[in-house]
C-alpha positions in Angstrom: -28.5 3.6 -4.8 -32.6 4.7 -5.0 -33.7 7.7 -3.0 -35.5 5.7 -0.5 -32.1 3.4 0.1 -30.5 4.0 3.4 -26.6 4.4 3.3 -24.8 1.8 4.4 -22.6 1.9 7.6 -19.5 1.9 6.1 -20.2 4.7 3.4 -22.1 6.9 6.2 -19.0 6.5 7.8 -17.2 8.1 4.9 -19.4 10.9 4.1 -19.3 11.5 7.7 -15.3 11.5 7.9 -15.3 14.0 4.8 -17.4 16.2 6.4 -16.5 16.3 10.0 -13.4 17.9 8.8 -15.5 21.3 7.5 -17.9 20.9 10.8 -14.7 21.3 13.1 -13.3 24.1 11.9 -17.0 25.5 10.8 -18.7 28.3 13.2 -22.0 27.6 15.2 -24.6 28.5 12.5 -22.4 26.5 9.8 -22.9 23.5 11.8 -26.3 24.3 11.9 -26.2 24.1 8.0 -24.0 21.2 7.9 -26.1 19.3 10.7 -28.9 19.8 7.9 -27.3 18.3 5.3 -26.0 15.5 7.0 -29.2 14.6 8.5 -30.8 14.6 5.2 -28.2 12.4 3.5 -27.3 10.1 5.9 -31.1 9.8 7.4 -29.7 9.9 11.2 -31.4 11.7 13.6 -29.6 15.3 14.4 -28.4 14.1 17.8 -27.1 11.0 16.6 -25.0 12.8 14.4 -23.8 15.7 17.3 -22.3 12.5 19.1 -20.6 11.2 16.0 -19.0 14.5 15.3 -18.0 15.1 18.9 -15.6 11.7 19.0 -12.0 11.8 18.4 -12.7 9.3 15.9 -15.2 7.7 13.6 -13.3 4.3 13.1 -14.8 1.3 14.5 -12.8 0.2 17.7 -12.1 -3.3 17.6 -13.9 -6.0 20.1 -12.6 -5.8 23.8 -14.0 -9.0 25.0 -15.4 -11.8 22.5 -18.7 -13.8 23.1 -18.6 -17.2 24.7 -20.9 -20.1 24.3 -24.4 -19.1 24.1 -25.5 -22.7 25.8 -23.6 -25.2 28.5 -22.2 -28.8 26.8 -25.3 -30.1 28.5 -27.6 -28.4 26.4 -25.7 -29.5 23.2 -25.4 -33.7 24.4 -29.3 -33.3 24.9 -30.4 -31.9 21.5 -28.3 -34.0 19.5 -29.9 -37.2 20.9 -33.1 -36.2 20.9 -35.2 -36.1 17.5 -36.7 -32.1 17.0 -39.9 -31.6 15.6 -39.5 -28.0 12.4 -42.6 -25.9 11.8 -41.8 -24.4 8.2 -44.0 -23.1 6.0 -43.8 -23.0 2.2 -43.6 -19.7 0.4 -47.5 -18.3 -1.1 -49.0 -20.8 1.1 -50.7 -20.4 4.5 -50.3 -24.0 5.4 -47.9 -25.2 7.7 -45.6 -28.1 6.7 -44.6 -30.9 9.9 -41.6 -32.7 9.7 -39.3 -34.8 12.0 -35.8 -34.6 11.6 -32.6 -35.9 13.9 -31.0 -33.0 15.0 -27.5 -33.8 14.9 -24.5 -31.0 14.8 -23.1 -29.8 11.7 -24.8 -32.3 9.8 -24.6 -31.4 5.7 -27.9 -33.7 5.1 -31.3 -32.0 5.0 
């Protein structure tokens, strides 16, 4: 991982878990210090990173309610019967491409 890179989550979380354990038992200016370092490793703001080290925990908590249809079963009977219209354009040109295609659900033809 470059310089520039940013962390991802699930190391942050990591390096965070290693250090909270020196920030709780650290005094006031230490956490100054450590607030520092943490800020300039992880690249989250310092008051993102007071809130992290104030929880109980850093784990993720599971999800308490999952998500339900985005759209009704009337939505879904009228797109698949209709034909849809794509705008897609092709990659180093600034020309658009027009195509019809059915759109029918979990269709494995392009």
């Amino acid at each position: 991982m470059s310089i520039d890179d940013k962390m991802p989550f699930c190391e942050r979380r990591k390096y965070l878990n290693t250090v909270k354990k020196r920030y709780d038992q650290a005094s006031e200016r230490e956490r100054g210090v450590l607030l520092s370092e943490m800020e300039a490793v992880t690249v989250l703001r310092r008051t993102s990173l007071i809130r992290l080290m104030g929880q109980p925990s850093l784990t993720r908590q599971p999800r308490q309610r999952h998500r339900g249809r985005t759209y009704g079963p009337e939505l879904d009977e009228s797109c698949a019967s209709s034909p849809t219209v794509w705008i897609t354009s092709v990659p180093n040109d600034s020309s658009p491409i027009w195509f019809s295609r059915p759109n029918t659900r979990h269709s494995t033809e392009n």
